[in-house]
Every structure is written in structure tokens, then in C-alpha cells.
C-alpha positions as CSV (number, residue, x, y, z in Angstrom):
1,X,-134.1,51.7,179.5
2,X,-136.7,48.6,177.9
3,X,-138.6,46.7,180.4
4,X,-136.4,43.5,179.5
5,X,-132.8,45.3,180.5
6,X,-134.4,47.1,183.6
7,X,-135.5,43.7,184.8
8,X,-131.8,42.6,184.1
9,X,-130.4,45.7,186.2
10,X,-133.1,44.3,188.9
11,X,-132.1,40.9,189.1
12,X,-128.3,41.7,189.3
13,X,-127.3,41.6,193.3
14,X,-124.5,44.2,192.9
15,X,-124.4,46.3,189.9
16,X,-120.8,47.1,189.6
17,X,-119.4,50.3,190.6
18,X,-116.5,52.2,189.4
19,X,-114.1,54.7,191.2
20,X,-114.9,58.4,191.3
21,X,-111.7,59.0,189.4
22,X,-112.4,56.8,186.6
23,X,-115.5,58.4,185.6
24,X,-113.8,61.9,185.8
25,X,-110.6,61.1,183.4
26,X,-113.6,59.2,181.1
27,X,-116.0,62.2,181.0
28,X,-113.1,64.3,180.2
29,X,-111.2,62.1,177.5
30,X,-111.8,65.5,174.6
31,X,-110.5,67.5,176.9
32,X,-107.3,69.2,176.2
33,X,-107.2,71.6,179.3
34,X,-107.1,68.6,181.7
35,X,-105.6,69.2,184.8
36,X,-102.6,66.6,185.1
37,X,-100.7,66.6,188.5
38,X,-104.8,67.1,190.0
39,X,-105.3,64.0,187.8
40,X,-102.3,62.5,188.7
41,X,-102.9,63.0,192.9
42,X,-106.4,61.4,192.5
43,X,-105.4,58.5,190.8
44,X,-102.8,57.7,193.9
45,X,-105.7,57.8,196.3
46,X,-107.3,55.2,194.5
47,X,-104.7,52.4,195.7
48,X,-105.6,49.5,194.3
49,X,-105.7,51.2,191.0
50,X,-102.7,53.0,191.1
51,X,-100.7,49.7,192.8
52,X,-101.9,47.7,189.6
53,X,-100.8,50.7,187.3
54,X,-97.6,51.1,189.1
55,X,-96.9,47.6,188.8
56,X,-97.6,47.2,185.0
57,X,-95.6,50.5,184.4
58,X,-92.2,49.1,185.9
59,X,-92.5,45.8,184.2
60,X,-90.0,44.3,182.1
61,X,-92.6,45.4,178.6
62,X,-92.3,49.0,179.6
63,X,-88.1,48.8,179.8
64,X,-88.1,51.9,181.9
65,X,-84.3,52.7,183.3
66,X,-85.5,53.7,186.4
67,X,-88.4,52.3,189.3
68,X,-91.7,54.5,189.1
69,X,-92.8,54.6,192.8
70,X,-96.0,57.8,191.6
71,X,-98.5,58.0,189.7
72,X,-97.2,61.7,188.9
73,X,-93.8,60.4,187.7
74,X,-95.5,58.0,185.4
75,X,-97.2,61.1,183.5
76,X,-93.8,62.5,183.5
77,X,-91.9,59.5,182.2
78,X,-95.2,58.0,179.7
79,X,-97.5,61.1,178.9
80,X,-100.7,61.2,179.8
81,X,-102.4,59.6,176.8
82,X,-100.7,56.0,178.1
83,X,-100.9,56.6,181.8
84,X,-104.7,57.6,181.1
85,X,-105.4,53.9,179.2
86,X,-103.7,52.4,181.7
87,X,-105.8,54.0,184.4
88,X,-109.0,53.6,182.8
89,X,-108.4,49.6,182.1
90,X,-107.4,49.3,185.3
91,X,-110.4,51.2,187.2
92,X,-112.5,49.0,185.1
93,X,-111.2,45.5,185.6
94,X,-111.2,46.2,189.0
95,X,-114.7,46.6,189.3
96,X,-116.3,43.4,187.7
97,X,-116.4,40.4,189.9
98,X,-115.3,37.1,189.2
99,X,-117.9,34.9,187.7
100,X,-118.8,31.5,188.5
101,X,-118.5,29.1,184.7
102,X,-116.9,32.2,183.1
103,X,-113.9,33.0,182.1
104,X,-113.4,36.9,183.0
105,X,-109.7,36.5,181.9
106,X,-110.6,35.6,178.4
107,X,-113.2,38.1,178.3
108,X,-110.9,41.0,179.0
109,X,-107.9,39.9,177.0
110,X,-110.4,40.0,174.0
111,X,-111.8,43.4,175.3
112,X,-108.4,44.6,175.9
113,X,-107.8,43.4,172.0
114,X,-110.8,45.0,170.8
115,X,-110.0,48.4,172.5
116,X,-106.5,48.5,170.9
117,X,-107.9,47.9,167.3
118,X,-110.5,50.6,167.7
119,X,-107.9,53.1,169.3
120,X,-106.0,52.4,165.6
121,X,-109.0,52.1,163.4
122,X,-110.4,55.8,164.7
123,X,-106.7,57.2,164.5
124,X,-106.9,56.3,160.9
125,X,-110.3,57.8,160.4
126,X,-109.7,60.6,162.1
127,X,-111.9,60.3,165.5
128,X,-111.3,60.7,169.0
129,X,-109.0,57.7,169.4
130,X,-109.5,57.5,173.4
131,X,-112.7,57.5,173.3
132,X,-112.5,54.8,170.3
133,X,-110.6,52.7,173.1
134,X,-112.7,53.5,175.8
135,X,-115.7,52.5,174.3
136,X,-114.0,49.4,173.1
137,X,-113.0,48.4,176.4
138,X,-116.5,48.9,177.8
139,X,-118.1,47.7,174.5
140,X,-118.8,44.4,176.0
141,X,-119.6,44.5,179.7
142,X,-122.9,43.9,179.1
143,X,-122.1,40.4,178.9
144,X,-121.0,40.4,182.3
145,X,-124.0,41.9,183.4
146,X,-126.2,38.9,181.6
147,X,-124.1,36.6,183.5
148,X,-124.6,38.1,187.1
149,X,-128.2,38.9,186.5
150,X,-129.7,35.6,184.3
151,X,-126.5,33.0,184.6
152,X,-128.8,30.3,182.8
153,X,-129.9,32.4,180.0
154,X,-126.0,33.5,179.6
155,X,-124.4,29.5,179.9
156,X,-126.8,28.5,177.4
157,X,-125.7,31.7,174.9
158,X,-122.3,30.8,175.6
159,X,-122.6,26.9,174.6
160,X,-124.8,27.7,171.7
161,X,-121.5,30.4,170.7
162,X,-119.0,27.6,171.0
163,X,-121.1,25.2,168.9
164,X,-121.6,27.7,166.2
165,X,-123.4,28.8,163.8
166,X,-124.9,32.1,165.5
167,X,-122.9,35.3,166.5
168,X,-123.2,36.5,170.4
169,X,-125.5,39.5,168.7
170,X,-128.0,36.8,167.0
171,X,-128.4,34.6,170.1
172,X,-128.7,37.3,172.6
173,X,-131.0,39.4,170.7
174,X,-133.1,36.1,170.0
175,X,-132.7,34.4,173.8
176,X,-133.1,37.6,175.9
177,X,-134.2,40.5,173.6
178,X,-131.4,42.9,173.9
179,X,-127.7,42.6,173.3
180,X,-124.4,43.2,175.5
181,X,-123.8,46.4,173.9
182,X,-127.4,47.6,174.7
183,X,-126.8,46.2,178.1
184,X,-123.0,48.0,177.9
185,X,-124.3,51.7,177.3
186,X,-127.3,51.4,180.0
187,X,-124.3,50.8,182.2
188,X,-122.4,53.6,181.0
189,X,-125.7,55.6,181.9
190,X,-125.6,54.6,185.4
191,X,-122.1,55.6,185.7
192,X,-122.8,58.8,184.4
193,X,-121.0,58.6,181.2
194,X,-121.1,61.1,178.7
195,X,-123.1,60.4,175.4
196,X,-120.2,60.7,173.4
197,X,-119.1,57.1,174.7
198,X,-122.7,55.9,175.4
199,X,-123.9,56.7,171.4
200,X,-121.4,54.7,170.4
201,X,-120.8,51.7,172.8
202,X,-124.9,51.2,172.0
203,X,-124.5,51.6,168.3
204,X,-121.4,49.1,168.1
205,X,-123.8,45.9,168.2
206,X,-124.9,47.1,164.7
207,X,-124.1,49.9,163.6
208,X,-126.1,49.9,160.1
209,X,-128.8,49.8,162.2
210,X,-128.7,53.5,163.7
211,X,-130.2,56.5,161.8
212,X,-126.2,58.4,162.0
213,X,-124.2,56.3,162.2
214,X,-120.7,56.7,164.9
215,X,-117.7,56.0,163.2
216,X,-116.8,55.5,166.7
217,X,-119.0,52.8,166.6
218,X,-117.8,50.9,163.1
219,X,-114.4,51.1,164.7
220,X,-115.5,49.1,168.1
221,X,-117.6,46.9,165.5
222,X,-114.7,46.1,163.2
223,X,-112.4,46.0,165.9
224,X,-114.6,43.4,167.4
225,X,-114.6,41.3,164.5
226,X,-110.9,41.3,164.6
227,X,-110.2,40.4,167.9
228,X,-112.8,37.6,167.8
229,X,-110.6,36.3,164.9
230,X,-107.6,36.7,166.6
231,X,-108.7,34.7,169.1
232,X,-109.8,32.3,167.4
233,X,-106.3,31.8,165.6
234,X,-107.6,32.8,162.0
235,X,-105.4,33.8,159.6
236,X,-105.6,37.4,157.4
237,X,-107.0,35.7,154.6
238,X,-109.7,34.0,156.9
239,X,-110.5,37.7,159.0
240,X,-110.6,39.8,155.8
241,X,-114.0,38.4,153.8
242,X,-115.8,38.7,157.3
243,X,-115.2,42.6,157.7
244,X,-118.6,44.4,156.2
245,X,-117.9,46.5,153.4
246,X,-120.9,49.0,154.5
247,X,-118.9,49.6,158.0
248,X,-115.9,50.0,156.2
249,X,-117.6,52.6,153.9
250,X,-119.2,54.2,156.9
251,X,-115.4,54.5,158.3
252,X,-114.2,56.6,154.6
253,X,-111.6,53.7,154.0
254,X,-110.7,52.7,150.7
255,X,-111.8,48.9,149.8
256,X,-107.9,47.6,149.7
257,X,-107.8,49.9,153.0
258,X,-108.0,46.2,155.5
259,X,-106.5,44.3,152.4
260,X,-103.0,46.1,153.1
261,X,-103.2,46.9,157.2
262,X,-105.4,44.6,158.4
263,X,-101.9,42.4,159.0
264,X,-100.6,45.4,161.0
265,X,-104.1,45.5,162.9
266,X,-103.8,42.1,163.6
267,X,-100.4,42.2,164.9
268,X,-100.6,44.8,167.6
269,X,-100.7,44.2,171.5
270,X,-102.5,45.7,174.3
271,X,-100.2,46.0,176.3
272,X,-102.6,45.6,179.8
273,X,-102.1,42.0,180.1
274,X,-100.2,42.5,183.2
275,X,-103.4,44.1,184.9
276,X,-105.0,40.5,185.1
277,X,-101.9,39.0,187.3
């Protein structure tokens, strides 16, 4: 860890925790063998996790016939590879804090955005798609780390962001030293994290910049991009000219690869909004 993020990590009153259960089904996202009614049973002791997932489950965007009153009938009724990106979003958003001047909800609908592209992106490529999504959710928490640990330092960023002119990456790196993603994967460290998620999330600030690259990485960069465009109501035509050919290169896509999905990217949903009610 530099000097300048230790000092962050040091100035920040309670670095956030995360459940037990959480780290487990993350550190074991390549694993095939997983046990799921173990899984499953763990997740239900962790109630405000599994109440939120629950909830979110028998809403009106799942249209499930039936109520879900487990965690174990949700594997059942979803498979594991939903119940498990429900779980994680969950287990994460309810470890960050509220924020005083920030608006957390924002920040995770575009992290919840970001995650979704990079689960596609890496499906296309050919990589791990849950950990593509994990890393995409966590990709950014660094910025909430800033914001509990140097507040000033991360109000001015964010004025200077919506005036324009500078990407978050620029003014970070310029104002502090370090970026969210560097900040990101030091977390990940201190929850124990595999490097297969860590390599990337730390890479996916810039990843031209690493000597191998992750493809992991160009899809959480990319997917990024996207979401910040998406947000920001641009059109296809507008998102398209600001996706870098290198990353896309490093991903093994075709040039007219974003020219014919990149509407399709654009156009899918998350699906976790619910968590945030």
C-alpha cells in the first residue's frame, strides 16, 4: 500500500466491513464445486442481507407465481448464478455508510450499471463473467473511501467533475495521488479478496497502463465508460467515439464489435435497484 492511501485508510473513522458470507461466495465465484444449500443456510443468517434479497426476489420485476419466504428456495426457483449477484450487491451496499454532500444512491445505480456491462462484455470475451461483475461492482468504492477519509479533497473532485473538462481518474490522480480504483483493490486486500478480483479492480483505472493486461479489467473500464454515458443521457452515436480502440483490442473484439451491440449494451438493466429502497 503507498504512503498516500495508507494515510487515507488512517484517516477513515470506520473502514467498512463486509459480512463473513459475502467474502466466502466472492473468494469462491470460479468455483464450480460450491456447496449450495451450505451457501444457501449462511446467507439466511445474515438477516439483513437475506431480508433485502428476499424482498427484491418477490417483487413485481422478478414475476415469480409463487412468495419466496428462503434463501434456499430462491436457489431453487433462480439458480445460483442470480441469487449469488444478488447476494453479493446486497452484502455490499449494506456495508457503506451514508455520506454527508454525496449521493450514495447515484453512486450505486451507476455501479450497479457498470457491473451489468462488464458481466456482458467478459461473457462476450470469454472471461469469468462473475467475477467481471464483481469487480465492477466494487470497481469504484474507492470513491467512497476518499469521501469518508478527506471529504474536502473529495467535494472539490466532485465539483471540478461536474464543471468538466477532467475525468474522475485525471483529477484524483492529480489532487490526491492515487485513484478510486487504486483505493478500490487496497480494500479488496483488507477484505481478504482473492487476486483474481484485486488484479483487476486495480488495473481498471487504466488498464494500458499494466504490464498484462486483465481483460477483466478492459471490461470494468469500458463498462465504466458506458455507464457514465448512460447516465449522462448520451446517445450511441455520442458513447461510441469515446470507447478506446486499444481496450477494445485488448478485449479480441472486432472494430464494428461496439458499432453493432453497443445499443444492446446500453439497453440492459441491473436489475438491483430494489436493494436501495
Amino acid at each position: 500500500m503507498s504512503s498516500k492511501i495508507n494515510n487515507l485508510f488512517s484517516e477513515v473513522n470506520n473502514v467498512p466491513q463486509i459480512a463473513e458470507v459475502i467474502r466466502v461466495i466472492i473468494n469462491q465465484l470460479s468455483d464450480p464445486d460450491i456447496d449450495l444449500k451450505k451457501v444457501a443456510k449462511n446467507v439466511e443468517k445474515e438477516q439483513i442481507i437475506s431480508s433485502k434479497v428476499l424482498r427484491i426476489v418477490n417483487s413485481a420485476s422478478f414475476g415469480l407465481a409463487k412468495k419466496i419466504s428462503t434463501i434456499e428456495e430462491a436457489v431453487v426457483l433462480l439458480g445460483m448464478v442470480k441469487l449469488k449477484t444478488l447476494v453479493i450487491a446486497s452484502g455490499i451496499v449494506s456495508s457503506v455508510p451514508k455520506i454527508e454532500d454525496f449521493d450514495v444512491k447515484q453512486f450505486w445505480l451507476d455501479s450497479f450499471s457498470t457491473a451489468t456491462y462488464a458481466r456482458w462484455l467478459a461473457n462476450a470475451g470469454g472471461c469469468n463473467a462473475d467475477i467481471a461483475f464483481t469487480a465492477g461492482l466494487l470497481s469504484s468504492l474507492g470513491t467512497i473511501l476518499i469521501h469518508l477519509g478527506q471529504p474536502k479533497e473529495a467535494l472539490e473532485i466532485e465539483q471540478l467533475i461536474k464543471e468538466g473538462g477532467h475525468s474522475r481518474l485525471f483529477l484524483e490522480n492529480m489532487r490526491l495521488g492515487f485513484s478510486s480504483q487504486d483505493v478500490s483493490a487496497e480494500l479488496c486486500k483488507f477484505w481478504k479478496f482473492s487476486d483474481e478480483l484485486i488484479i483487476p479492480i486495480a488495473q481498471s483505472g487504466n488498464p494500458l497502463l499494466a504490464d498484462s493486461t486483465s481483460k477483466i479489467a478492459c471490461s470494468v473500464y469500458i463498462a465504466r465508460q458506458i455507464s457514465i454515458c448512460n447516465a449522462a443521457k448520451m446517445t450511441k452515436e455520442e458513447t461510441l467515439p469515446l470507447i478506446h480502440p486499444e481496450i477494445i483490442q485488448k478485449l479480441g473484439f472486432p472494430d464494428v464489435f461496439f458499432e453493432e451491440k453497443l445499443g444492446d449494451i446500453m439497453a440492459l438493466e441491473s436489475g438491483l435497484d430494489g436493494l436501495l429502497e
